[in-house]
C-alpha positions, 0 to 999 in steps of 0.5 A, spaced: 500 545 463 497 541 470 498 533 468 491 529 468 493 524 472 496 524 479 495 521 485 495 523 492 498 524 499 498 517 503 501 515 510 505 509 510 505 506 518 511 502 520 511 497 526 517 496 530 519 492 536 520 497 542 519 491 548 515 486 551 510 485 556 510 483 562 507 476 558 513 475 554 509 478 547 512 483 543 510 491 543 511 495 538 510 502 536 508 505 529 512 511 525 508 514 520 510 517 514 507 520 508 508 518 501 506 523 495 503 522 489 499 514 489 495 513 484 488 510 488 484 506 483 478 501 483 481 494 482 477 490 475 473 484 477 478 479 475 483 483 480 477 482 485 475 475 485 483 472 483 485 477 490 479 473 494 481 466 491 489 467 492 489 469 498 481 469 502 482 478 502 477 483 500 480 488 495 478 495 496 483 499 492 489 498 488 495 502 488 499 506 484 506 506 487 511 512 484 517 511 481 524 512 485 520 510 491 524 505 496 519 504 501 517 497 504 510 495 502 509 488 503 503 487 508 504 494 512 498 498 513 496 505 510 492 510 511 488 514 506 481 516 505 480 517 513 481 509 513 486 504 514 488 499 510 493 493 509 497 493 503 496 484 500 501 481 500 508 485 495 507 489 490 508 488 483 514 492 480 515 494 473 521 495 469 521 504 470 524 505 464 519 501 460 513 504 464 509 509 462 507 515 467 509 516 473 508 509 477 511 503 475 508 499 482 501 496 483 499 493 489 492 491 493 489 493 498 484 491 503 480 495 509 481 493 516 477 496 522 
């Protein structure tokens, strides 16, 4: 039997410093990677209005990050829907063990053009 609840495929960008130019600033190059199985949810009202308070962002989603992923999060960019957003801030983390389902991470999102 096929579980209910399952996330998706997304693609998680990292920068790295490759040189600078020719006036002293960084350039950099992306790598792509594909994480499976996030969950991708609304964010509640609270969520909403605590994340725009906290920080001045507009959250778009919120992310179900799967159990066992060592990814790093904290304000990288990721693509899903045919769009780029920006992870806000770090994720949450709860204990595995204790955490039902597959996902044991949660962090925000905002879209970016």
């Amino acid at each position: 039997m096929a579980s209910r609840i399952h996330g998706i495929s997304v693609v998680l960008l990292d920068q790295t410093q490759t040189g600078v130019d020719a006036f002293n600033r960084p350039i950099y190059s992306e790598t792509a990677e594909t994480v499976e199985n996030v969950v991708v949810g609304e964010p509640s009202s609270q969520e909403l209005v605590d994340t725009l308070n906290l920080t001045g962002k507009r959250a778009a989603y919120t992310l179900g990050i799967p159990k066992g992923d060592e990814h790093e999060w904290k304000d990288k960019t990721v693509m899903f829907f045919g769009e780029r957003f920006r992870v806000i801030g770090k994720p949450i983390k709860g204990i595995e063990d204790m955490v039902p389902l597959s996902w044991n991470q949660k962090c925000m999102v905002e879209r970016i053009e």
